[in-house]
N, C-alpha and C positions, 0 to 999 in steps of 0.2 A: 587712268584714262586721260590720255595728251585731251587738250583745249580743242585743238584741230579736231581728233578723230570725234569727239564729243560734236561741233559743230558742225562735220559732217553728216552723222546718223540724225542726225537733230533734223539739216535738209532732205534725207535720205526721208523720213518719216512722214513728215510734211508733203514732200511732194508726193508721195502714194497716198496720203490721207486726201491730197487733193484730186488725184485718180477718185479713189472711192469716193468721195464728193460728188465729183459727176453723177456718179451709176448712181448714187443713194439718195440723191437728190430727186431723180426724176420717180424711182422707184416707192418712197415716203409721200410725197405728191398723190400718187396713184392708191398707193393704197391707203393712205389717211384720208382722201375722198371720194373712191370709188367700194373700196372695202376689198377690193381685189388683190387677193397675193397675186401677184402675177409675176409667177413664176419663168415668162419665156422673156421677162425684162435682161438676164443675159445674156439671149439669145440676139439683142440688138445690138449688146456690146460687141457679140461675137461678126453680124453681119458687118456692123462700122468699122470694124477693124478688117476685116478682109476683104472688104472693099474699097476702103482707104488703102490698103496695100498695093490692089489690083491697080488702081486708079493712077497712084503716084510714079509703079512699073510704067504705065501706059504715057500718063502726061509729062512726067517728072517735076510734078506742082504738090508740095507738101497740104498746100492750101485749097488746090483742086479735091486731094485726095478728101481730106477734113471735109469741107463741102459736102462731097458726094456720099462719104461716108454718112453724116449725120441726115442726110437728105433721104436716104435711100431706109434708112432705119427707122426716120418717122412717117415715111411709104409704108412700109410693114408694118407699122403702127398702128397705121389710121384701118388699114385692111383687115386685124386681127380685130380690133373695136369694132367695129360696125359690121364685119363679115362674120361674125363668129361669137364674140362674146357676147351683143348686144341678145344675142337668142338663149344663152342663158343668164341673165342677169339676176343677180339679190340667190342662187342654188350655188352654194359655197363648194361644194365638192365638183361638181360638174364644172366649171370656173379652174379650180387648181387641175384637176387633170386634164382640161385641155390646154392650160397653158403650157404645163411640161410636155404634154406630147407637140407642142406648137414648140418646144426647145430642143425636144429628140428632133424632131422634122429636120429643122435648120442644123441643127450639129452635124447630124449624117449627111445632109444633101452639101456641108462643105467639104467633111469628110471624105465622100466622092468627088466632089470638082477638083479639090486641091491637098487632097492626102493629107495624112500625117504631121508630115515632116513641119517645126518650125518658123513661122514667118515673122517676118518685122520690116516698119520700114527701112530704108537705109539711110543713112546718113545724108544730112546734104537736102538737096532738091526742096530748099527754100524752106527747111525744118530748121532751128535753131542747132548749130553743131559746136563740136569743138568743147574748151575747158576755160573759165573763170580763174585766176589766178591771180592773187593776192599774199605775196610772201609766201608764207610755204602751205596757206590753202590752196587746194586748188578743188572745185566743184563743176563736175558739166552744164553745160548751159540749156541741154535740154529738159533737166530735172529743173530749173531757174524758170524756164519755158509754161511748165506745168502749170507750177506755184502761180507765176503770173494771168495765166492765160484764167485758171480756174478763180482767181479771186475778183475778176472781171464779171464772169458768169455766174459767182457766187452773191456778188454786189449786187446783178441786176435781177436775178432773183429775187433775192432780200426785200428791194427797192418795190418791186413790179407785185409781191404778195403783200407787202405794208401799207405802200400807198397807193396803190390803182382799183379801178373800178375791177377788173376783172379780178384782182387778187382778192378784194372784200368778198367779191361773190364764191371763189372757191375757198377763202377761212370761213364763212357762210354754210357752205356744202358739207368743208368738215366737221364743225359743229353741230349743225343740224339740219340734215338732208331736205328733212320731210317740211321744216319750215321754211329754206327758200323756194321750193317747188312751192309750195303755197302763195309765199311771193310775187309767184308769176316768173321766178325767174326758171330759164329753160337749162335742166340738169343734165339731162341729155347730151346738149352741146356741150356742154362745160367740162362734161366726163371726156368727151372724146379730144377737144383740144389737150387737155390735163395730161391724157393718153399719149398723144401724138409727142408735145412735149416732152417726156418722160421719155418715150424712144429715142427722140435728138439728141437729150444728154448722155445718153448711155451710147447713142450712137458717134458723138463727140469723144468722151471718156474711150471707147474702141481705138476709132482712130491715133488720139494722142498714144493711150495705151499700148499701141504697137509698134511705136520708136522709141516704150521705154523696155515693156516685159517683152516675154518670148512667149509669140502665139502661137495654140492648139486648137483643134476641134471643142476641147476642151476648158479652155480659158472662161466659157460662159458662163459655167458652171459654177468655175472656182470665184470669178467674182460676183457672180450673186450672191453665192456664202457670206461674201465680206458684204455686200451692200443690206445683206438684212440681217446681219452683224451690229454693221451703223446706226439701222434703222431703230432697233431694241434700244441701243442703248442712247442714241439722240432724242429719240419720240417719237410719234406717229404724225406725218402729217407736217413737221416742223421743219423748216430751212435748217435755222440754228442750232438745233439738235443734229440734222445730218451734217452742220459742219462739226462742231465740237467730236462730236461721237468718230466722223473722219481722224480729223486728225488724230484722236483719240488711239485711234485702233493702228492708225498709223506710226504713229509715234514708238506703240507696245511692238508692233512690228520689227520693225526698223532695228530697234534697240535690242528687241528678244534672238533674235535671228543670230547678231553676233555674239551675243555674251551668255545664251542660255540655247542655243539652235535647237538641241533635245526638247525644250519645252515650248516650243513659237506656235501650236497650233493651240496649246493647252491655254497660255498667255493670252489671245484674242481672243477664246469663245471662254473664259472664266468671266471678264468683265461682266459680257451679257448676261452668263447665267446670274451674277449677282446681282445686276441689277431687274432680273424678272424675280427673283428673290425678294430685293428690299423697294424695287420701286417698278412695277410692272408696267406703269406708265412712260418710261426713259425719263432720266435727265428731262427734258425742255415737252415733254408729253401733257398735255393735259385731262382734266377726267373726262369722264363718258359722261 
């Protein structure tokens, strides 16, 4: 294995661990403080990205699209919270089946607007393009794009759960629900921004998403897989855990794909199984 092609999959890894980053982040959030699999967190990926598609056709603004994408996915956010799930709150079953049929819904109703067939953005229209070259590397600048953009959002994350008043109140939430309601503080709200939030990034993650993979009706699916992938093996509830665990799974990807491609689906969900094995908690998880 040359230097280069090593430093290559090495980027290749990283920037999709920082794709799943997005989604896993907002999705860990959600359910380490609301207790909600919420299973149509996908489905926001799926809307951000085909609206960002539609958008950037229309405007020819990579930055318009991104916007409107993540804008439009914590719309559908705040609308699933407070229109629907709030009526079944703390009934675990009724909660997971209507999320996935809240992710059938959306699948199919793309599936009819805009078929089948493949989408992506294109190139250009004020997206990072073209190739990095340095002797005989050479790496595209939109995977560079990624890396960047995601460790921005990952930073203010980090920042905004550590040190802010709202971040104390939801590590608060996720330790113990029943005593900051006791508090006085309003969980209620906290649920639904937390919610909202968690739509943005997955609906940011979409967008980006779309000028790197090759989107389907079916793309939601596939990475919600990966993001409660992340989530097992980073921790419930934790930034740092869904970064680590990102990259993590990212990384195995990346690598597995080339040098073992028979075994790339076996490669990423082994991790997790061994870690609900030896540490059911994740990495960076803490106890109940």
């Amino acid at each position: 294995m040359s230097g280069v092609f090593f430093l290559q999959q090495l980027l290749n890894g990283i920037s999709f661990g920082a794709l799943l980053f997005l989604i896993a982040s907002g999705f860990t959030l959600v359910f380490g403080l609301m207790r909600i699999s919420n299973l149509a967190h996908g489905a926001f990926y799926l809307l951000g990205a085909y609206i960002a598609v539609v958008t950037v056709a229309v405007t020819h603004s990579f930055w318009v699209g991104l916007l409107v994408g993540a804008v439009a996915a914590a719309v559908i956010g705040l609308g699933l919270e407070r229109g629907l799930l709030r009526r079944v709150r703390g009934k675990e079953m009724p909660e997971v089946l209507l999320t996935v049929g809240v992710s059938f819904v959306i699948a199919d109703l793309v599936l009819w607007i805009f078929g089948g067939d493949p989408k992506s953005i294109t190139s250009g229209n004020g997206a990072p393009s073209g190739a990095l070259v340095i002797g005989d590397f050479t790496y595209p600048q939109y995977r560079l794009f990624i890396i960047g953009v995601t460790l921005v959002i990952g930073t203010a994350l980090f920042l905004a759960q550590r040190y802010s008043k709202f971040g104390a109140i939801v590590r608060a939430g996720v330790d113990n629900r029943e005593a900051a309601s006791a508090l006085g503080i309003d969980i209620d709200r906290v649920f639904t921004w937390v919610f909202v939030v968690g739509a943005a990034l997955a609906g940011v993650a979409g967008a980006i998403g779309s000028g790197l993979l090759s989107l389907s009706p079916s793309s939601g699916t596939e990475m919600l897989l990966y993001a409660m992938v992340v989530v097992i093996v980073g921790g419930l509830g934790s930034i740092t855990g869904a970064a680590v665990g990102a990259v993590l799974i990212g990384l195995i990807d990346a690598f597995t794909k080339v040098l073992l491609p028979e075994f790339a689906y076996f490669t990423i969900f082994a991790p997790m199984a061994l870690i609900l094995v030896f540490r059911p908690r994740g990495l960076f998880g803490r106890a109940a």
